[in-house]
N, C-alpha and C positions, 0 to 999 in steps of 0.2 A: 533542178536542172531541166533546162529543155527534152521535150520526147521526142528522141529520136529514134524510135522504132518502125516507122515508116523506109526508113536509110536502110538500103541494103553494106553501104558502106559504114563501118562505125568507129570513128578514131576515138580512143585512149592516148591522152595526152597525157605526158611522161616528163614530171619536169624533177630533176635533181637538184636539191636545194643545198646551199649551205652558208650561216650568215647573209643572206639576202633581204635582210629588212629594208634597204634601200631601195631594192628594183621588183622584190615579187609580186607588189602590188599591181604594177603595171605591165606586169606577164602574164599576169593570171587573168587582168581586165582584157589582154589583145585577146587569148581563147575565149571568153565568153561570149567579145562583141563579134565571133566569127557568122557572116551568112551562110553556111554550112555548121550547123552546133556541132561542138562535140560530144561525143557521146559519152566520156566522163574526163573530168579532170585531176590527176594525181599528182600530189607534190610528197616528194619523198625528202625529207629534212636529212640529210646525216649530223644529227647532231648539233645542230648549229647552237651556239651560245649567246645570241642576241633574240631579238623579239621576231624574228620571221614566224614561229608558230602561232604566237596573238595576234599578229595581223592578220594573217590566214584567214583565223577564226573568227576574228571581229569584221572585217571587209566583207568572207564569203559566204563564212558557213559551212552549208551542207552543200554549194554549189561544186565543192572541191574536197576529194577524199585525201584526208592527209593523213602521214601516220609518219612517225621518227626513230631513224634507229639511235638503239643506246652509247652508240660511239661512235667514232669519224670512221668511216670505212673505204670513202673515194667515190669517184665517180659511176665506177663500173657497179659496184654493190648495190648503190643507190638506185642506178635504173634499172640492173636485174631485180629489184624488191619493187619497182612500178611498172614491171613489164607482167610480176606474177600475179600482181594485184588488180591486173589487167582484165576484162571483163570485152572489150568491141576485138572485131577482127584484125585492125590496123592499129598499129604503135607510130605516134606522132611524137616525136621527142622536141624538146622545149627546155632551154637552158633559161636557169632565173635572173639572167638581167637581158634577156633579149625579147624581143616581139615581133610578133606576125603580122602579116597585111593582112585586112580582113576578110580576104577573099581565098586566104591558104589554101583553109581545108575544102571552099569550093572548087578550086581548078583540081586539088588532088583527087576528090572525088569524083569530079565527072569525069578525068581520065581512068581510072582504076575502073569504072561503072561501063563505059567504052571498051577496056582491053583489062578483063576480069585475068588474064595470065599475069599483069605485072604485081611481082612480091616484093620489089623495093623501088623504092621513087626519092629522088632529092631533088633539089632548088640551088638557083644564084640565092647569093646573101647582098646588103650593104649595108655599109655605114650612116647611110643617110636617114631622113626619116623617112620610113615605109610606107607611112599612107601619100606620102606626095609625089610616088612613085607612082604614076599611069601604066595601066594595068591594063594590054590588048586584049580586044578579044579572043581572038586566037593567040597560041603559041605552039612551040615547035617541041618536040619530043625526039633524045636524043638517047642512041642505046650507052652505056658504057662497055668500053671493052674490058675485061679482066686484068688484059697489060698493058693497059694505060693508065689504070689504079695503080699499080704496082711502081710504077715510078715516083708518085708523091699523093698523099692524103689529097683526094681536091673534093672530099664532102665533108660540110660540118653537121655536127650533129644536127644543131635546131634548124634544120632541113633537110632532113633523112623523116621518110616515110616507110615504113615496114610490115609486109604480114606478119602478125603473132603465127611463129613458123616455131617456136623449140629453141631457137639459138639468140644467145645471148651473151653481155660481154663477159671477157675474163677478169673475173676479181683479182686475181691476182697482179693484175697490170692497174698502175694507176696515172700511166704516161700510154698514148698512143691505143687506149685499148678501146676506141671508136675505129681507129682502122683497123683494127686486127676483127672486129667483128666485120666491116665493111670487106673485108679481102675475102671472109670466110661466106658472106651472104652473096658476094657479086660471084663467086665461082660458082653457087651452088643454083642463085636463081636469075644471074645480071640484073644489072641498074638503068635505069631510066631517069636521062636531067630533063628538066623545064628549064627551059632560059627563060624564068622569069626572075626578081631578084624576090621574094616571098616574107623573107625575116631580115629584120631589120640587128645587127649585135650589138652588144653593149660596148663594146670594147674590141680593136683589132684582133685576129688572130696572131698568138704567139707574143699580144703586147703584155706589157707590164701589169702584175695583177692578177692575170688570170690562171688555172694550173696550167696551162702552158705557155708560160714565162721561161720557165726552165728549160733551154734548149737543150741541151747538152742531155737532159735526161727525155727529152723528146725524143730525139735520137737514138735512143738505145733502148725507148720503149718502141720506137720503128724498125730497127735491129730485130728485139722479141717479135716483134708481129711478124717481121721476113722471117725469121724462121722458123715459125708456124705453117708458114705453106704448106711446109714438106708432107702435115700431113695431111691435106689437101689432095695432095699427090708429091710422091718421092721423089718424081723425074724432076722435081723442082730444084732438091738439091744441088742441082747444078748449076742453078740460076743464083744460089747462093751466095756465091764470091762476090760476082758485078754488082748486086743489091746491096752487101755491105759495104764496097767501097763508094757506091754510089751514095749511102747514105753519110759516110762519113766526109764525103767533098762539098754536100749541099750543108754540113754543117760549118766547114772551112770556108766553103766562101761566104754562108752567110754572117760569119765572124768577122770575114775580112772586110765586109761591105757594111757594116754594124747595124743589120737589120736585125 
């Protein structure tokens, strides 16, 4: 793997695997071919039952530290087993059919190198292909508020950037438990977006296919995460009501509009 010892900034890319013989090859080649290296790359298998290990192996080697748990345990488990595995200051999460534009980890870096107080960073996402996406020089830096998360998930993982800070997600959630860490890190250190679109996904969110397909249990792992706040702070409690009914209308009408 490249040395990057030089970097004061050092991303640990964190990718949660499971049956991805079809796309981890091309996940694993977006992190390598980044002009900012990374400083290592983890793929945590839960298990999976097709050949995503032997490609790993055969394609990269030692370029990517892999290791597999002995059962399916979910999303959450998986990337707290490559957050611990973790060795650089920053956790770059990376879902295994999606890809990065090669310049990720450079614009993350140079702003984190800039404003060393930011401990969480995310990106726009698209659909389209990433590298034909032009890439300004400049871009803008945008704070998140607390309660403007709080209305709806609007970071995806594979564009959350994080200091290796202690917190990590809840195993026990295997719906919504990327936001229920994001509500827990943006109260504790705020978020910062780049309007740039950075990764490119495999697949829409919430489409067909992926664990969140399931709206219905989306929802109610968005329910668990509201009521997580409280211990955040109690006075939340009271934000309680409007959060759940709000959550259960954006379920209503996205049934009724059949998104």
């Amino acid at each position: 793997m490249t040395d990057t010892t030089a970097h004061t900034i050092k991303f640990s890319v964190v990718i949660a695997a499971y049956n991805a013989e079809a796309t981890i090859a091309k996940t694993i080649t977006s992190c390598l071919q980044q002009t900012y290296p990374a400083f290592e790359i983890i793929v945590v298998d839960d298990c999976s039952t097709d050949n995503t290990g032997s490609i790993i192996a055969e394609q990269f080697g030692a370029q990517v530290r892999y290791t597999k748990m002995h059962k399916n345990f979910g999303p959450a488990t998986a990337r707290n087993k490559g957050i611990d595995m973790a060795t650089g200051n920053y956790i770059a999460f990376l879902d295994a059919d999606d890809v990065w534009h090669t310049e990720k980890l450079f614009i993350c870096a140079t702003i984190l190198e800039a404003r060393p107080g930011i401990r969480f960073l995310y990106h726009a996402y698209t659909l389209q292909n990433v590298e034909q996406i032009k890439i300004s020089e400049g871009c803008t830096l945008y704070k998140l508020p607390f309660i403007k998360l709080l209305y709806r998930n609007i970071i995806a993982t594979p564009c959350a950037v994080i200091q290796k800070n202690g917190l990590l997600f809840n195993p026990d959630m295997r719906y919504m438990e990327d936001y229920d860490l994001w509500l827990r890190t943006t109260y504790k250190y705020k978020a910062y977006f780049i309007n740039l679109p950075l990764t490119q996904l495999g697949r829409p969110i919430l489409s067909k296919g992926g664990a969140s397909s399931n709206k219905w249990k989306m929802r109610k792992g968005e329910i668990k995460a509201y009521t997580r706040i409280v211990r955040l702070q109690p006075l939340f409690i009271f934000l309680l009501p409007f959060l759940y009914v709000l959550s259960i209308l954006k379920f209503l009408y996205k049934a009724a509009i059949g998104s």
